[in-house]
VOMIDREN-580584 format. One record per residue: y, x, z of N, C-alpha, C, O in turn; residue in one letter. Coordinates in Angstrom, 3 decimals. Atoms other than C-alpha are relative to their C-alpha. Example, Ala and Ser with C-alpha at 12.3 -4.5 7.8 and 13.67 -1.06 7.14 Angstrom:
BEGIN
<paro <-1.190, 0.890, 0.000>, <-4.500, 12.300, 7.800>, <1.200, 0.900, 0.000>, <1.181, 1.936, 0.665>, a>
<paro <-1.190, -0.820, -0.060>, <-1.060, 13.670, 7.140>, <1.090, -0.770, 0.730>, <2.198, -0.261, 0.899>, s>
This chain:
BEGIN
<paro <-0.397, 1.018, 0.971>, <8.488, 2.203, 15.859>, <-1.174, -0.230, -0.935>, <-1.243, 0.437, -1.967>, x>
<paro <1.076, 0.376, 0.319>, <5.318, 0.700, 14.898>, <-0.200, -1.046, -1.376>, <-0.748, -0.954, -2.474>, x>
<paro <-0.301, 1.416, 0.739>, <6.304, -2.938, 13.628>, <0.997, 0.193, -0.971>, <2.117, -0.230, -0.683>, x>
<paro <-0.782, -0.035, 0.788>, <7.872, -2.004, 10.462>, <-0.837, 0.274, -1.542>, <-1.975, 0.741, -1.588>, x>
<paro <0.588, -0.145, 1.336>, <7.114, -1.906, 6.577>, <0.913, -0.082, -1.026>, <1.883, -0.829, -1.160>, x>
<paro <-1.398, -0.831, 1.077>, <8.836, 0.003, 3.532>, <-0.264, -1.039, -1.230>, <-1.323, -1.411, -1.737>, x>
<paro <-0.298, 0.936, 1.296>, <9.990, -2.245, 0.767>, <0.080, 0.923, -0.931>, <-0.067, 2.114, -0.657>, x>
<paro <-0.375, -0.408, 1.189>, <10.718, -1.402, -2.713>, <1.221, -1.153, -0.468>, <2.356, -0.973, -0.911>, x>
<paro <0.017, 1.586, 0.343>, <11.446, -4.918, -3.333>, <0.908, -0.587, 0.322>, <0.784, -0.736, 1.538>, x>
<paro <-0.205, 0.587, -1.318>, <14.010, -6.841, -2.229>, <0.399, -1.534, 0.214>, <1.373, -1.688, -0.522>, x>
<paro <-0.385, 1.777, 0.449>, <14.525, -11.348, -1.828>, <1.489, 0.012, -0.059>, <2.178, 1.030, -0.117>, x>
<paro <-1.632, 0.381, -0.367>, <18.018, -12.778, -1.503>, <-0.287, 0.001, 1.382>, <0.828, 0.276, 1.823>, x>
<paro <-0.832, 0.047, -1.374>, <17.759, -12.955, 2.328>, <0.166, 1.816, 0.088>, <1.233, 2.415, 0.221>, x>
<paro <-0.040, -1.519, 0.087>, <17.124, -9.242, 2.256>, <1.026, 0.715, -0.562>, <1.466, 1.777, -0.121>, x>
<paro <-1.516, -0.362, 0.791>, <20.077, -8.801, -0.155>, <1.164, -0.107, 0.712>, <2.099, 0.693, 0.753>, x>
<paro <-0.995, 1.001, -0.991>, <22.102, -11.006, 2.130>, <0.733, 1.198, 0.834>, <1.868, 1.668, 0.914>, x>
<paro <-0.126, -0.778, -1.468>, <21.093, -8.698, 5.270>, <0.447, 1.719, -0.325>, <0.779, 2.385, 0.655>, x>
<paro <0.022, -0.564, 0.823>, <21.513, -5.766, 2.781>, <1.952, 0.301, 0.292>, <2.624, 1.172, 0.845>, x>
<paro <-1.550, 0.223, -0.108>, <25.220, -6.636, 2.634>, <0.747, 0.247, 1.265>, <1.829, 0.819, 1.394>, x>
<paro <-0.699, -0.103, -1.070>, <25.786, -6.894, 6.017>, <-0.255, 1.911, 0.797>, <0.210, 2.632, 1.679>, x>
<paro <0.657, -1.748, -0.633>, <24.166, -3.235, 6.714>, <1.544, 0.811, -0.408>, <2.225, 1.591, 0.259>, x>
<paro <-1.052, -0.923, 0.595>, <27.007, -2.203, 3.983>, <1.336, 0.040, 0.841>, <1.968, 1.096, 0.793>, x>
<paro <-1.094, 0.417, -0.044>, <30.003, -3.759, 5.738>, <-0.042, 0.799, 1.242>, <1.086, 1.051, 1.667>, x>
<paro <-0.391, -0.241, -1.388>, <29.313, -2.215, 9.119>, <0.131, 1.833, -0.012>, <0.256, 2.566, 0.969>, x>
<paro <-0.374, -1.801, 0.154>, <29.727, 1.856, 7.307>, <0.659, -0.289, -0.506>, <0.752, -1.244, -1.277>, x>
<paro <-1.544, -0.374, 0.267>, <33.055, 3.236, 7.040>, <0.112, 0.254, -1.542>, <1.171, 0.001, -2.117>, x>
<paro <0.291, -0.525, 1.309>, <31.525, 4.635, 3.349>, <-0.255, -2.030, -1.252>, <0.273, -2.425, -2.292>, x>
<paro <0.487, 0.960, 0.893>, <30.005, 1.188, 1.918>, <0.670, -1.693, 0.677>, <0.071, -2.762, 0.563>, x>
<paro <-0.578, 1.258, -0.541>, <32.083, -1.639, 3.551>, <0.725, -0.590, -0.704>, <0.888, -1.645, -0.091>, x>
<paro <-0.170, 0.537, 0.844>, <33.689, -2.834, 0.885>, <-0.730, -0.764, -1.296>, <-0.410, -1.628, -2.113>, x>
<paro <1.462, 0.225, 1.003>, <30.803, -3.331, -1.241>, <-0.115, -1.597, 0.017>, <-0.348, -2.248, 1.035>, x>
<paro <0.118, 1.766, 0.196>, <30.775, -7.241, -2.730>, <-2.173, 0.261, -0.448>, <-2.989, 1.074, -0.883>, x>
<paro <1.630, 0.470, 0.598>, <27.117, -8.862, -3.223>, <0.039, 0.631, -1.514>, <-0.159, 1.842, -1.613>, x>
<paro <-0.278, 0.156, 0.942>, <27.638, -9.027, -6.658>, <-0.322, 1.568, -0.681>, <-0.822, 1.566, -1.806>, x>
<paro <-0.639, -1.375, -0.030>, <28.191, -4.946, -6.744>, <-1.429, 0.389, 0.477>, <-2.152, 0.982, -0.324>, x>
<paro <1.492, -0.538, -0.484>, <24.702, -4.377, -4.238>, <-0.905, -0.295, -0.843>, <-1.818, 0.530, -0.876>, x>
<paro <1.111, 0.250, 1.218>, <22.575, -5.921, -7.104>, <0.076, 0.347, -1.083>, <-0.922, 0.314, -1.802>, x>
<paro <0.157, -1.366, 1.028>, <23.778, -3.739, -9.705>, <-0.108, 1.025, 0.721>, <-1.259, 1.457, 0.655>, x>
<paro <0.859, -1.093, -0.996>, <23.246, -1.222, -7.549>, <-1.162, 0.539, 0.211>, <-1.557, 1.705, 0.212>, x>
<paro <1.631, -0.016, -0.790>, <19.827, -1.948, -6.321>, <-0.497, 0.189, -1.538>, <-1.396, 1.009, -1.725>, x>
<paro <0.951, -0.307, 1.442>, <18.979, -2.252, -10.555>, <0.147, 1.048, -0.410>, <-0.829, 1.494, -1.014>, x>
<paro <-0.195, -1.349, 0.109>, <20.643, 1.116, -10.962>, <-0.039, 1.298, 0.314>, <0.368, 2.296, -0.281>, x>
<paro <0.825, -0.989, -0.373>, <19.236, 3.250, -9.262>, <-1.277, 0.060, 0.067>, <-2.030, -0.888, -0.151>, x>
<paro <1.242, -0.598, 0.641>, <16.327, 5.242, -9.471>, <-1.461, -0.063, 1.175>, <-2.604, 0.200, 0.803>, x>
<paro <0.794, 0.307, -0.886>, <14.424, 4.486, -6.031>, <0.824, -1.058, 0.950>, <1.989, -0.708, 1.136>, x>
<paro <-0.426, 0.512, -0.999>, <15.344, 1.871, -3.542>, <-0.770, -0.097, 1.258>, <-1.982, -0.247, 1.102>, x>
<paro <1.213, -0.237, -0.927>, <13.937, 2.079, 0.228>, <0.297, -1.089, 0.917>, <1.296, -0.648, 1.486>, x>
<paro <-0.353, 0.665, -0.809>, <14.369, -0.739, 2.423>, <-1.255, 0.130, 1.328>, <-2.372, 0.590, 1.090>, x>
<paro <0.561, -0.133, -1.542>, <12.840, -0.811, 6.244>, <0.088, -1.353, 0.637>, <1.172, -1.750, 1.064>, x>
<paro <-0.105, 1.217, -0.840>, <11.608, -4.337, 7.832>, <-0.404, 0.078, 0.889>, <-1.275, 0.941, 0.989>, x>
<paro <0.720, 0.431, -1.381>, <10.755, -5.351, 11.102>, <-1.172, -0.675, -0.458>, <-0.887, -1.670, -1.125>, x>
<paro <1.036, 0.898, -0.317>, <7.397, -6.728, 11.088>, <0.394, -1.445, 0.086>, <0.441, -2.407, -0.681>, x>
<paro <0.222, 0.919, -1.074>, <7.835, -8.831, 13.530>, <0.939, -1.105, -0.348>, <0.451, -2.200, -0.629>, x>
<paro <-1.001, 0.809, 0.010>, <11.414, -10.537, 13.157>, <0.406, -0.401, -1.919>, <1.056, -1.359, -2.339>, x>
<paro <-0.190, 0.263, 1.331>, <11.332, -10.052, 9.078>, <1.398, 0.704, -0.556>, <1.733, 0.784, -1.738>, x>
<paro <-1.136, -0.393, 0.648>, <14.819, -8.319, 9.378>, <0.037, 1.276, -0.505>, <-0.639, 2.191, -0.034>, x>
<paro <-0.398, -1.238, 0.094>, <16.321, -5.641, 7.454>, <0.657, 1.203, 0.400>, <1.860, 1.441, 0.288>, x>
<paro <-0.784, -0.965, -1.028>, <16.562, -2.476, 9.524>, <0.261, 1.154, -0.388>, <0.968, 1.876, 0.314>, x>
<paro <-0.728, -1.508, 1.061>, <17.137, 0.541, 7.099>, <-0.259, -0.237, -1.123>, <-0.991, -1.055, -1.681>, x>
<paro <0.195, 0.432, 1.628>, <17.856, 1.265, 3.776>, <0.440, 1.484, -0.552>, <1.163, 2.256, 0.079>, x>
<paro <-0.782, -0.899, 0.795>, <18.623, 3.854, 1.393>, <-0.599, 0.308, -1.357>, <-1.796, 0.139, -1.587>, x>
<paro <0.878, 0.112, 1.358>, <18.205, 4.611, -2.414>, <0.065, 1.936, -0.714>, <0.252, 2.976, -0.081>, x>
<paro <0.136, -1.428, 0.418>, <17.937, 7.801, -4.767>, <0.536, -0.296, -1.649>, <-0.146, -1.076, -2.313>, x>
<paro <-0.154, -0.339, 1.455>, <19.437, 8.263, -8.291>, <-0.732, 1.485, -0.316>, <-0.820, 2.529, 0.330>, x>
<paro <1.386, -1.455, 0.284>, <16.895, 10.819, -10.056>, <-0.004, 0.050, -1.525>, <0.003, -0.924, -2.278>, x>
<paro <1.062, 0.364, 1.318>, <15.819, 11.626, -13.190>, <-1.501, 0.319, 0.462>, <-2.090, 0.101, -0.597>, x>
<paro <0.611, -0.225, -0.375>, <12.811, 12.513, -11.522>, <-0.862, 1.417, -0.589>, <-2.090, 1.383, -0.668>, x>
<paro <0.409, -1.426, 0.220>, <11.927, 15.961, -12.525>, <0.790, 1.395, 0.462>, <0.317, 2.376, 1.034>, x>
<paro <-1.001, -0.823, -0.626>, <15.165, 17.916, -11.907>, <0.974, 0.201, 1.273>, <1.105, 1.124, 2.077>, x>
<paro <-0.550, 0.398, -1.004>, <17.367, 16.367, -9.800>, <-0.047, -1.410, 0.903>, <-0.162, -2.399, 0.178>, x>
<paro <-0.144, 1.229, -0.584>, <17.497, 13.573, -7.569>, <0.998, 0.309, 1.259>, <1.101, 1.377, 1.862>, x>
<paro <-1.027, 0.029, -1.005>, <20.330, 12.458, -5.037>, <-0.010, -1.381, 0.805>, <-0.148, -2.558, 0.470>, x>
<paro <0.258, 1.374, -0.969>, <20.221, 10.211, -2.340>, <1.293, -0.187, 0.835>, <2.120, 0.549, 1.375>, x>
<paro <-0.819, 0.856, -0.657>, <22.112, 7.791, -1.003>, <0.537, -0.702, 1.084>, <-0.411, -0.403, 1.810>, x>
<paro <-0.169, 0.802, -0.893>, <23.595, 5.543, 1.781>, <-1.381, -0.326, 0.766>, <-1.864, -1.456, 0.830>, x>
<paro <1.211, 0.128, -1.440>, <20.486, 6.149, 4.508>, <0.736, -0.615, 0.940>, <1.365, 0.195, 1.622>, x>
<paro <-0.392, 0.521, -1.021>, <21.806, 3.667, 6.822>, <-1.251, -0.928, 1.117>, <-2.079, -1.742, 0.709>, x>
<paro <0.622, 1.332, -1.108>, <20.140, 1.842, 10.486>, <0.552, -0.641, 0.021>, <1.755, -0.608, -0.239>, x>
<paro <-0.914, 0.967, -0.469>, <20.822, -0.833, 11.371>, <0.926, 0.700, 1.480>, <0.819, 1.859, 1.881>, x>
<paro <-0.733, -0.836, -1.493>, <23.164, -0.139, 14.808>, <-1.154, -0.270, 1.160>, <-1.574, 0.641, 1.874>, x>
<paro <0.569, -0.442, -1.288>, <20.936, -1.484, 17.357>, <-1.354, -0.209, 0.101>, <-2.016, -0.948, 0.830>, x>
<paro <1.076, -0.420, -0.451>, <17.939, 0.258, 16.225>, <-0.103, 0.844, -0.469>, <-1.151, 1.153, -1.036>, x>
<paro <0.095, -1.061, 0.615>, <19.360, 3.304, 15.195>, <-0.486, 0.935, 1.927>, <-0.370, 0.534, 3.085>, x>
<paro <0.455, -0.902, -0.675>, <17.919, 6.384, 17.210>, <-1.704, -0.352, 0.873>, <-2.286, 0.000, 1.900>, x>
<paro <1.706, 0.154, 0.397>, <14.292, 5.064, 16.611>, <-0.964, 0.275, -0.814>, <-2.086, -0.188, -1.020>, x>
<paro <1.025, -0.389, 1.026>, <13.021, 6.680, 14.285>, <0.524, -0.720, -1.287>, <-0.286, -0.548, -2.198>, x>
<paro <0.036, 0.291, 1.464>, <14.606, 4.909, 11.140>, <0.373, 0.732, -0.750>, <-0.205, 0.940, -1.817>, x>
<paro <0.166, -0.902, 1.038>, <16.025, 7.200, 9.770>, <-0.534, 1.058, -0.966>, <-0.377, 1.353, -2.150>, x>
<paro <1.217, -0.535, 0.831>, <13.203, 9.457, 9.575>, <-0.729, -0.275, -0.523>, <-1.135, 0.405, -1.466>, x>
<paro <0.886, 0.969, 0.856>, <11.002, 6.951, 8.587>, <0.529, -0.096, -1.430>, <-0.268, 0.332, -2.265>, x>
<paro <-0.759, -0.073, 1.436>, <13.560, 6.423, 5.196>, <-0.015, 0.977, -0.490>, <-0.202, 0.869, -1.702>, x>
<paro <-0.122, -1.337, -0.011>, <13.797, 9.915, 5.125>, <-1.267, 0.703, -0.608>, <-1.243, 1.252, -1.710>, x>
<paro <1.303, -0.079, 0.740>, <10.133, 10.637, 4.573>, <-0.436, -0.765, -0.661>, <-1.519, -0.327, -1.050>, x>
<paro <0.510, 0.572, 0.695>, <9.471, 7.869, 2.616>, <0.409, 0.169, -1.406>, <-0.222, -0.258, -2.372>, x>
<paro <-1.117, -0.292, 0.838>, <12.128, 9.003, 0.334>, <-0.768, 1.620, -0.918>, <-1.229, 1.616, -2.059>, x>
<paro <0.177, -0.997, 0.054>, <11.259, 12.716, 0.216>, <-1.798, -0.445, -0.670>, <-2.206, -0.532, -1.828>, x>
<paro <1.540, 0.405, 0.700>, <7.293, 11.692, 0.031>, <-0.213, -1.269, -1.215>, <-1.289, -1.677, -1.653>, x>
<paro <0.626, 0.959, 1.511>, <7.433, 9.138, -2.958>, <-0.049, 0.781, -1.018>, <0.591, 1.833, -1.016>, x>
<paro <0.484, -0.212, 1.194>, <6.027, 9.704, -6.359>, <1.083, 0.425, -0.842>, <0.779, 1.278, -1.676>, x>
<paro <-1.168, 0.182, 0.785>, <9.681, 9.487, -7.962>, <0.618, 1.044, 0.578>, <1.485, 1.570, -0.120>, x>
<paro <-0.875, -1.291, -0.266>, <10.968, 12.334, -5.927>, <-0.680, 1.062, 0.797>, <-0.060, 2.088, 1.079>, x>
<paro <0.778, -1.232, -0.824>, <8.549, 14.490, -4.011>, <-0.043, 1.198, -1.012>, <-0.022, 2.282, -0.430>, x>
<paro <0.315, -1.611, 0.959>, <8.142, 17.369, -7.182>, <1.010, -0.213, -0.663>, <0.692, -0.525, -1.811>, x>
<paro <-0.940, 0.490, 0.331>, <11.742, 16.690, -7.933>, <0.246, 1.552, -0.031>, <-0.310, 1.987, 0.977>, x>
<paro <-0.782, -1.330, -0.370>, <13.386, 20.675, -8.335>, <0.861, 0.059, 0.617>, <0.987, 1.229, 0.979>, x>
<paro <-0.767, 0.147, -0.777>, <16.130, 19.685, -6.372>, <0.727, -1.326, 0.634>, <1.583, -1.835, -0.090>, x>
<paro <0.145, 1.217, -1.365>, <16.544, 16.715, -3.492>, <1.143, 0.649, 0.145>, <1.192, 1.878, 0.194>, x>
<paro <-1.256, -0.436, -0.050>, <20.450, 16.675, -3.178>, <0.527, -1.107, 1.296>, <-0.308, -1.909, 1.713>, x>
<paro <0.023, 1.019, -0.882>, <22.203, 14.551, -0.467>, <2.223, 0.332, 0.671>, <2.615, 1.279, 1.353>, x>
<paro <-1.225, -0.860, -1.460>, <26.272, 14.908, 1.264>, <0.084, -1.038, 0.979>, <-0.122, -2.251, 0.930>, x>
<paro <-0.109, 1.018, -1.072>, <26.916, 13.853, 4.457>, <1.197, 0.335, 1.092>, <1.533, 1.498, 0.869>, x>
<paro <-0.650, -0.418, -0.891>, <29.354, 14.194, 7.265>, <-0.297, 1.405, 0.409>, <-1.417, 1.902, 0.295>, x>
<paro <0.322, -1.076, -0.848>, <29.926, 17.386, 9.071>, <-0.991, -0.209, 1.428>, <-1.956, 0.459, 1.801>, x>
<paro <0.771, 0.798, -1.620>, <28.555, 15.661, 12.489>, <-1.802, -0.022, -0.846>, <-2.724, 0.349, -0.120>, x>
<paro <0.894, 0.590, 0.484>, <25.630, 14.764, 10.193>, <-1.028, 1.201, -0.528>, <-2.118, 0.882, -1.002>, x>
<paro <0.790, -1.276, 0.734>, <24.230, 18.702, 9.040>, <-1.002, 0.267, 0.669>, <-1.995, 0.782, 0.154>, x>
<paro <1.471, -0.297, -1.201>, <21.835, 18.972, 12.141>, <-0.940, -0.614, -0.454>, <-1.954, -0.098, -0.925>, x>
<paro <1.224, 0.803, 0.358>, <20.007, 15.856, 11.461>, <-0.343, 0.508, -1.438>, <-1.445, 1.007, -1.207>, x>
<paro <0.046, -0.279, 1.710>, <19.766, 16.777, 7.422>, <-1.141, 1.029, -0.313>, <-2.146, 1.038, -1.024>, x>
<paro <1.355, -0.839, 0.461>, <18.294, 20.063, 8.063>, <-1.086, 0.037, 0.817>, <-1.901, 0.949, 0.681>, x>
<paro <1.360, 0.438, -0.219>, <15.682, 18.711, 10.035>, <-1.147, -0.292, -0.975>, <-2.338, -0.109, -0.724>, x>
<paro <0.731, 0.227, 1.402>, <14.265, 17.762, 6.626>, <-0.348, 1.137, -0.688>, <-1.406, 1.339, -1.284>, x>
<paro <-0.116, -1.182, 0.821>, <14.974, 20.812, 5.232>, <0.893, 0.333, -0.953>, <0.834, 1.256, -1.764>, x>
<paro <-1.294, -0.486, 0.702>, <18.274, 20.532, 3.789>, <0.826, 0.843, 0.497>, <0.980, 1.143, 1.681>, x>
<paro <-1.068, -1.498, -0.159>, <20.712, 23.264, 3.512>, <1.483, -0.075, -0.521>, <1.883, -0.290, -1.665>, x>
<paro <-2.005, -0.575, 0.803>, <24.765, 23.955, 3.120>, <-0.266, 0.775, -0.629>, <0.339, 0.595, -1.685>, x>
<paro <0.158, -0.896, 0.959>, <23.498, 26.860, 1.460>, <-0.284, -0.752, -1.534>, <-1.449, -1.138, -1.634>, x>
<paro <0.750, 0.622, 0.854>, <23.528, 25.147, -2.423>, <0.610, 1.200, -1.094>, <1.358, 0.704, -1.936>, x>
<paro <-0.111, -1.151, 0.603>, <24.076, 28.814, -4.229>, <1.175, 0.155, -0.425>, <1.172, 0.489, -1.609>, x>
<paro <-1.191, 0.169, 0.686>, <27.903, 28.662, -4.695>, <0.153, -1.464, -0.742>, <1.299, -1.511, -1.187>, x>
<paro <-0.329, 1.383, 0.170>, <28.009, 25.177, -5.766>, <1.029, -0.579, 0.191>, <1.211, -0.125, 1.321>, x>
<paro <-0.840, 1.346, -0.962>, <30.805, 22.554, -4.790>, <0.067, -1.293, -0.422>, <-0.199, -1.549, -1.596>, x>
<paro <-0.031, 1.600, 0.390>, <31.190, 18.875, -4.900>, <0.686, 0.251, 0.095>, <1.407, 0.838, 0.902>, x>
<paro <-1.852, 0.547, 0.484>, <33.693, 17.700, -7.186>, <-0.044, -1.340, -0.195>, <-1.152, -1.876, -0.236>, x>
<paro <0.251, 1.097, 0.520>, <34.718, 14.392, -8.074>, <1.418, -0.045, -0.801>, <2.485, 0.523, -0.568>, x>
<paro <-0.971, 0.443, 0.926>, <36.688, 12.969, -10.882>, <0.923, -0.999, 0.496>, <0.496, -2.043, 0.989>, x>
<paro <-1.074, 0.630, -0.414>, <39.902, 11.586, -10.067>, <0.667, -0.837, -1.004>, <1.203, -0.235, -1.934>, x>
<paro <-0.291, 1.054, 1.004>, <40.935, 8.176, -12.050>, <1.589, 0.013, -0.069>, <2.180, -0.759, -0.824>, x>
């Protein structure tokens, strides 16, 4: 996967295609436009993945950080039919190697059970010292 280049950045068609990435995970399919562009201003890294060639958007994912302690990352999604090409690692290291989170003390992330193999390929761990994710219930 050659023909590709990491955004920061992103236009309205990119937003557009952005949207449609969200609608096709079980996690972010509800997600209005409106909702992805506070989003994209509220967080602390955004990573988008183009094709060269065709201009489309083929991965994405962002990071809330303060950038010294913690940082947590987000919705790493491929597109579908050009996942198991390398995008996700590509997001993955671009993520891990930026300025905003590479000397971060702790790179946080949850994901599916199915999903722990690929993760600690990176070097993430279930081990997070007695820890648990909680969430607040409205």
């Amino acid at each position: 996967m050659d023909d590709y280049k990491v955004i920061e950045e992103f236009n309205e068609n990119q937003l557009e295609e952005l949207h449609s990435l969200f609608k096709n995970e079980w996690w972010t399919q509800k997600r209005q436009l409106s909702e992805i562009r506070k989003l994209l201003d509220n967080s602390s890294l955004v990573i988008g993945l183009v094709n060269d060639k065709t201009g489309e958007l083929i991965g994405f994912a962002r990071v809330i950080s303060d950038t010294l302690y913690r940082a947590f990352i987000f919705d790493v999604i491929a597109k579908e039919n050009y996942r198991n090409n390398g995008i996700g690692t590509i997001l993955m290291n671009s993520i891990l190697e930026h300025p905003q989170v590479r000397d971060v003390e702790r790179v946080e992330l949850y994901c599916p059970d199915r999903l722990v193999p690929y993760y600690e390929k990176f070097g993430f761990s279930t081990d997070v010292n007695g820890s648990n994710l909680m969430r607040y219930k409205k």
